[in-house]
C-alpha positions in Angstrom: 111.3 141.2 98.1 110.0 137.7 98.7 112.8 135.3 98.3 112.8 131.9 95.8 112.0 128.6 97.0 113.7 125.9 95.3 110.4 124.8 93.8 110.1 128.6 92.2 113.5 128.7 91.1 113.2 125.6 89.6 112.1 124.4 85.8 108.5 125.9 84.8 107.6 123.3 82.8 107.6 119.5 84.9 108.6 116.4 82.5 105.9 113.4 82.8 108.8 110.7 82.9 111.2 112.2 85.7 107.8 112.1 88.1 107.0 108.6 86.7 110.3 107.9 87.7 110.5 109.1 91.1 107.0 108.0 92.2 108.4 104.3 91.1 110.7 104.9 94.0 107.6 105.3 96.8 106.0 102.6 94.7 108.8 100.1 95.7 109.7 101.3 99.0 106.1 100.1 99.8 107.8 96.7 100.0 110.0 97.6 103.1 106.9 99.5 105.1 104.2 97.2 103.9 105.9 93.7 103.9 109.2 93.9 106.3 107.7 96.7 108.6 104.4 96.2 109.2 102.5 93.0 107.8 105.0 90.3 107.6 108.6 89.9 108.6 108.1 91.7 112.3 105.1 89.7 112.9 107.6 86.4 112.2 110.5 88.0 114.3 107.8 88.6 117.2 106.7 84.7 116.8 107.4 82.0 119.6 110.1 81.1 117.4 112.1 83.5 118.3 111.7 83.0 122.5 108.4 84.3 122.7 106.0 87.1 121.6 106.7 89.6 124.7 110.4 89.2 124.7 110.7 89.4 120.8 108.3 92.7 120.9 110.4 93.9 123.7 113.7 93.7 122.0 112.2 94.6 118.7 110.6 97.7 120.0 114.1 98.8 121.7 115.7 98.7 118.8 113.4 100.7 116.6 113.2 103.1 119.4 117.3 103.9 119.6 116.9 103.5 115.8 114.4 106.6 116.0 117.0 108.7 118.4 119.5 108.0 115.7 117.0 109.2 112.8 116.5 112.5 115.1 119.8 113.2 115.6 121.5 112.8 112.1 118.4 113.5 109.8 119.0 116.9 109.3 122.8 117.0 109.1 122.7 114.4 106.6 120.1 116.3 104.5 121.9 119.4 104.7 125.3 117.6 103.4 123.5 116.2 100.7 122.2 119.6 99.2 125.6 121.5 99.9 128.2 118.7 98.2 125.3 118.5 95.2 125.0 114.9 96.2 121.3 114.5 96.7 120.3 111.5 93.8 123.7 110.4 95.3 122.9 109.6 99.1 119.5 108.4 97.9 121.1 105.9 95.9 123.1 104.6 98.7 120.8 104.9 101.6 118.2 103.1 99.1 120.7 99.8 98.4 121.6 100.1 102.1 118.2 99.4 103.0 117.5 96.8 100.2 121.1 94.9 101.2 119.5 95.1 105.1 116.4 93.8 103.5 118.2 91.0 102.0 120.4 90.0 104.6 117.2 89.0 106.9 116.8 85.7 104.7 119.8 84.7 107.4 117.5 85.1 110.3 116.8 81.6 110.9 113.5 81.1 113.2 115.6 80.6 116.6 116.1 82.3 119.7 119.5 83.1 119.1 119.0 84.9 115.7 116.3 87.3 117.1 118.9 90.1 117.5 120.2 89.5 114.5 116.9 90.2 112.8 115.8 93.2 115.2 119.7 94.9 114.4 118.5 94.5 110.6 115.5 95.6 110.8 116.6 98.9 113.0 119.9 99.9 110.8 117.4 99.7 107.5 114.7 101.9 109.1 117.4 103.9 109.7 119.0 103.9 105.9 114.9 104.0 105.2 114.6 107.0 106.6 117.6 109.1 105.0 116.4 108.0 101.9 113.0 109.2 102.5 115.1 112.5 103.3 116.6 112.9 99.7 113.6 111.8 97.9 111.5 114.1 99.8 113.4 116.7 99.1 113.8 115.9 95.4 109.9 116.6 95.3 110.9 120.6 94.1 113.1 119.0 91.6 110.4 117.5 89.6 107.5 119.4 90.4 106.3 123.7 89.9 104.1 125.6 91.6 101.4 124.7 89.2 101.3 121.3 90.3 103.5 120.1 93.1 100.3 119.0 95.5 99.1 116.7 92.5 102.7 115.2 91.9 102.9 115.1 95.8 99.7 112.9 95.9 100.7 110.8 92.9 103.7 109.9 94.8 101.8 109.1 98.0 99.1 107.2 95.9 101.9 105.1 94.2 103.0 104.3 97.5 99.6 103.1 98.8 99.4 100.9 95.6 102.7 99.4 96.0 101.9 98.0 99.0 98.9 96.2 98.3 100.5 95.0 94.9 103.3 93.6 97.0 101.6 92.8 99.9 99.1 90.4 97.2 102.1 88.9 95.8 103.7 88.0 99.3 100.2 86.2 100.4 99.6 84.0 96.7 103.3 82.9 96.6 104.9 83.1 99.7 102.1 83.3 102.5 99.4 80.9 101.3 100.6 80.4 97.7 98.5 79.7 94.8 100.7 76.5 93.3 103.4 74.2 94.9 106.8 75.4 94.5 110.4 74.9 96.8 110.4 78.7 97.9 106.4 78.3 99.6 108.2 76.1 102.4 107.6 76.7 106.1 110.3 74.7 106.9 113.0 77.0 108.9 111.0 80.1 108.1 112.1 79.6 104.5 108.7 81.5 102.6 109.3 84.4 104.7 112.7 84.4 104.6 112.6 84.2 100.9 109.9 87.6 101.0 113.0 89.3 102.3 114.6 88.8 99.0 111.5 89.2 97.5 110.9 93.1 99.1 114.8 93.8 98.9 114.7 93.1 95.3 111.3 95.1 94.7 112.6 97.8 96.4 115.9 98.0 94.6 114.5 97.4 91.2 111.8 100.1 91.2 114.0 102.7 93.1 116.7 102.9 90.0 114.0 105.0 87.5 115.1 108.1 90.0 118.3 107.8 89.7 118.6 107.4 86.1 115.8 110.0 85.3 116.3 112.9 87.7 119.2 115.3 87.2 121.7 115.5 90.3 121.4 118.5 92.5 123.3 121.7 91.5 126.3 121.5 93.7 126.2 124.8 96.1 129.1 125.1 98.1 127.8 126.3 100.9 129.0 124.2 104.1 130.4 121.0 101.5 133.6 121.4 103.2 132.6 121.3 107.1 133.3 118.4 108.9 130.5 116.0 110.2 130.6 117.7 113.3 130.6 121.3 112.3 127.5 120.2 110.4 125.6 120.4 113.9 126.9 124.0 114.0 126.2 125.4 110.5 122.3 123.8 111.3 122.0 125.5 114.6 122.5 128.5 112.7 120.3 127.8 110.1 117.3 126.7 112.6 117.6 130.4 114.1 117.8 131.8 110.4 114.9 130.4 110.0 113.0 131.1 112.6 114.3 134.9 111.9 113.1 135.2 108.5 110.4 132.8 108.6 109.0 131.6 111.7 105.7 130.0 110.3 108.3 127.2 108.7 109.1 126.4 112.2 105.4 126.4 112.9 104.5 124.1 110.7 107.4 121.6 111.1 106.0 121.6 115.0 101.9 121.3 113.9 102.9 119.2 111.3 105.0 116.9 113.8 101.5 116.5 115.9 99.3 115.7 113.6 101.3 113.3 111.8 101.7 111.2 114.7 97.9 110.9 114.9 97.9 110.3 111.4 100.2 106.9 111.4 98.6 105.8 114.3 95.9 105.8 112.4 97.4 102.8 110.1 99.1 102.1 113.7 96.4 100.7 115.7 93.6 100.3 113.2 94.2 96.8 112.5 94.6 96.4 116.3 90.7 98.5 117.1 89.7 96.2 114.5 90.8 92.5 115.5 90.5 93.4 119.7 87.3 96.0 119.3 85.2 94.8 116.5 86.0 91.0 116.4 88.3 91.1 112.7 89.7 87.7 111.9 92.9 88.2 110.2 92.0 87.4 106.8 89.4 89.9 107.8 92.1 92.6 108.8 93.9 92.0 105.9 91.3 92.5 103.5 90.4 95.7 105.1 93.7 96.9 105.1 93.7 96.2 101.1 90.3 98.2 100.6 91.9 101.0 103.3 95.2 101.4 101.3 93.1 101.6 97.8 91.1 104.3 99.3 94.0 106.1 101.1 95.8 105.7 97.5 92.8 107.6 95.8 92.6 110.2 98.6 96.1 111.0 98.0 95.4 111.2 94.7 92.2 113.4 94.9 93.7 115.5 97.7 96.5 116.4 95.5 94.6 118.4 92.7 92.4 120.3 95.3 95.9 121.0 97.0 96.8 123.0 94.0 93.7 124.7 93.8 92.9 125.5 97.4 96.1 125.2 98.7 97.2 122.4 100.9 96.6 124.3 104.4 93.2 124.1 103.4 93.5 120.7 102.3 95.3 119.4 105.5 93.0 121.5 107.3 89.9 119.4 105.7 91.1 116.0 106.4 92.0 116.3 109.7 88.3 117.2 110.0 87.2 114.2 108.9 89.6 112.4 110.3 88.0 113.6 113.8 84.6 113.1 112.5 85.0 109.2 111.4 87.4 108.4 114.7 84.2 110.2 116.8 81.8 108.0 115.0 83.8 104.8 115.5 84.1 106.2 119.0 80.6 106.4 119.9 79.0 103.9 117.7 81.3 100.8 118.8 80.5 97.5 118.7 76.6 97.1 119.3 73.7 97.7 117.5 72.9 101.5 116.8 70.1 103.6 115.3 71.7 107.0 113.6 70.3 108.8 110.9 67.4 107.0 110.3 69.5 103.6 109.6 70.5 100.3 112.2 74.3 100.3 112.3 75.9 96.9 113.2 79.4 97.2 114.4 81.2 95.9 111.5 79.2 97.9 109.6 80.3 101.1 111.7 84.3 100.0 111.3 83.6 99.6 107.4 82.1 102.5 106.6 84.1 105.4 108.8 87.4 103.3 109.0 87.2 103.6 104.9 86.6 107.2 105.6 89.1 107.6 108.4 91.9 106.2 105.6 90.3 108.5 102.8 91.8 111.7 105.1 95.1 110.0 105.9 96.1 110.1 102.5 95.5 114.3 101.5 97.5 115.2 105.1 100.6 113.3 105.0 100.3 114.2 101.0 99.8 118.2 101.5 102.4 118.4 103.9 104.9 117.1 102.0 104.2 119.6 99.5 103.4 122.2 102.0 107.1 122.1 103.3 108.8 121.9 99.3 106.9 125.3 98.8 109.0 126.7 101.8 112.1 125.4 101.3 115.5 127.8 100.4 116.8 126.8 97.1 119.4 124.1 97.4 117.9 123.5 100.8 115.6 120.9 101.4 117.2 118.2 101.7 118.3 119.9 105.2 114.9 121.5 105.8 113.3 118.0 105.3 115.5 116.4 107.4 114.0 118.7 110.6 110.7 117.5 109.4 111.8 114.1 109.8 113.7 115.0 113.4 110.5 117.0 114.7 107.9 113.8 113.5 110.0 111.2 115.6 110.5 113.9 118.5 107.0 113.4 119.3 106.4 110.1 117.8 105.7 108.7 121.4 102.5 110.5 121.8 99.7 108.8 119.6 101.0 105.5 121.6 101.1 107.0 125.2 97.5 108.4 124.8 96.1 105.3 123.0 97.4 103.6 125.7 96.7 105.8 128.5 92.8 106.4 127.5 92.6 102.1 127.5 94.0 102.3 131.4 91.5 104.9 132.5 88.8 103.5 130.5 89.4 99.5 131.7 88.0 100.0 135.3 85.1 102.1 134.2 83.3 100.3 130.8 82.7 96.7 130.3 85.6 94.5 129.6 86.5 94.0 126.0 85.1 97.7 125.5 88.2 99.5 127.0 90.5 99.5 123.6 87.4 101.1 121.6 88.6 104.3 123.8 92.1 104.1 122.8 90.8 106.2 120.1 90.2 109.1 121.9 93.7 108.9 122.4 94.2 109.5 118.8 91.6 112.1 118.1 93.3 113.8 120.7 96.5 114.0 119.0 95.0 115.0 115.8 93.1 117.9 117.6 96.1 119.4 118.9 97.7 119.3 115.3 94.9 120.9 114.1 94.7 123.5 116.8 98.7 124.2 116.1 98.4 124.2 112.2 95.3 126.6 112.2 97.6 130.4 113.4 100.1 129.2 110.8 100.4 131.0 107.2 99.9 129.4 104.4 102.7 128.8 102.2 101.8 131.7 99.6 102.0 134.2 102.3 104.9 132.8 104.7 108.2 134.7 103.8 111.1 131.8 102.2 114.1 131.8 105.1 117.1 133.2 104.2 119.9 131.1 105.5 123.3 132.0 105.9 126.5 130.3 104.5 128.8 128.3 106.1 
């Protein structure tokens, strides 16, 4: 007999206020990827202010990379400890206010030289609290959710997520970034307005993170392995990982697959802005307002891709939007920068970046949406906290090859094309990655027919 997932030994019935409440948490985490990670405070530590774009990026990107060992390594011990002591809502609590005290603490980094490593050592240790959080409230996805309609609470999440970030994102540019009236806090002096959106995404953060923890019962406490030290941990998972590939080896399938072809998917987000500015001649008020249009479409994909999830199933979904994924990267791809007739119409290159970079974020949304739920279907009861900690180990085990292929497909392509037309094929790159995910995904079951690992005690 097929054994219970968490998610189908859980409550039939969902309650409309415990998913309100946790998708309030990926609403104000939005502030920490959106603003600190990606928009704002790592484009001011990378400034000439801090001893010069190349050395800042350097440092920067050393310390997210030993950050990212650190995730890999303790992810899935951490998760696992969680679900044994019964102290999931727990560790998300303290891995969130870890991250939003981090968050805070970067109003210190004073626009010098000498506070660059201060600010890169922030920034590193929160991805890293970021990242255990994401962990728990992953995992607290079964929790909330039934079979019925875990793919549409999945995308809700992921949606609220999408909309966070522009609604912080807007509120960062009209009173700290450009603001809208005179005030102390709008200051450039000493990096003041964007040491103050710190503050501003720390508190964000922390205020829309406590729904959760008020509204969502702790984690039945199971015993199994609560008592092991840190160390043992490693031992008890070892066990678990062969366990699992025993009973159910298309769960380690898809943590691989899914590994893959979410790489390609945040290089997506990764380099698009980049392909947009260096390719098709973006200002940056230019990027940013595509980025707002992108996330609002990603939001809605996410959204959309979650009630054909639990229809179709979200295989089929994932499947689906990694299609179109390849489809809009080929068209960017091939259409470029000039002037094309396709389809009966003349195709201007913004025009070409508009229409199937809009379509390229509608996909991006449904995968990284489906797998989540994918994985919450297959997890053990009182186990996914552990079994979403390998997904998070596996994604940055291979995080480096979206990058190495963007990047290597520019350096073959340089020597061969016009200049200024050699980072239009870093795509390639990409679409590369996101074949190869597809290829991997396509021999592996779908959750409904993949057998639920039975894992053995400590």
């Amino acid at each position: 007999m097929r054994p219970a997932s968490e998610l189908e030994s859980g409550s039939p019935v969902s309650h409309k206020g415990r998913i309100l409440a946790w998708a309030a948490w990926d609403w104000g985490s939005a502030a920490f990827n959106a603003v600190m990670t990606t928009f704002v405070f790592t484009v001011y530590l990378t400034s000439n202010a801090f001893g010069g774009e190349d050395q800042a990026s350097a440092v920067l990107g050393g310390a997210l990379a030993i950050a990212g060992a650190a995730i890999a390594l303790l992810a899935p011990v951490t998760g696992q400890r969680s679900d044994t002591g019964g102290r999931r809502k727990l560790w998300l609590g303290v891995n969130t206010a870890a991250v939003a005290l981090l968050t805070a603490l970067c109003f210190f980094v004073f626009p010098r030289p000498e506070f660059l490593l201060l600010g890169v050592t922030l920034i590193a240790l929160a991805n890293v609290f970021f990242e255990f959080a994401g962990v728990n409230y992953n995992a607290m996805l079964a929790q909330i959710s039934t079979p019925k309609n875990i793919g549409k609470v999945s995308g809700f999440g992921w949606g609220m997520g999408y909309l966070g970030g522009i609604a912080a994102l807007l509120i960062v540019l009209q009173i700290f970034v450009q603001p809208s009236f005179v005030w102390f806090g709008a200051s450039t002096a000493d990096g003041l307005n964007i040491r103050l959106v710190a503050v501003f995404s720390a508190l964000w953060f922390f205020i829309f993170a406590l729904p959760v923890l008020f509204a969502v019962p702790e984690l039945p406490r199971t015993g199994r392995g609560a008592s092991l030290g840190f160390l043992a941990s490693y031992g008890l998972l070892v066990r678990r990982i062969k366990a699992i590939y025993r009973t159910s080896p298309h769960t380690i399938y898809f943590l691989l697959a899914s590994a893959v072809f979410r790489d390609g998917l945040a290089a997506v987000f990764t380099f698009g802005g980049i392909i947009a500015a260096g390719t098709f001649g973006f200002e940056l008020k230019d990027v940013i307002f595509f980025a707002i249009f992108g996330n609002v479409v990603a939001a809605a994909g996410a959204i959309l891709g979650g009630f054909l999830d639990d229809r179709i199933g979200p295989k089929t979904v994932i499947i689906g939007s990694l299609v179109g994924l390849l489809i809009a990267g080929s068209m960017i791809l091939v259409l470029g920068n000039g002037n094309h007739s396709f389809l009966g119409m003349d195709w201007a290159g913004t025009t070409t970046f508009w229409i199937f970079g809009l379509f390229l974020c509608l996909f991006v949304g449904p995968a990284q949406s489906s797998s989540r739920a994918y994985l919450a279907r297959l997890a053990p009861h009182g186990e996914s906290g552990e079994l979403f900690g390998l997904y998070a180990t596996t994604g940055r085990a291979v995080s480096f090859l979206a990058p190495a292929l963007f990047t290597l497909c520019i350096a073959v392509a340089a020597p061969l094309v016009e200049p200024g037309e050699a980072q239009r094929w870093g795509i390639l790159g990409i679409m590369v990655v996101l074949l190869a995910g597809l290829l991997l995904l396509l021999p592996v079951k779908a959750p409904d027919e993949t057998d639920i690992a039975v894992v053995p005690a400590a």
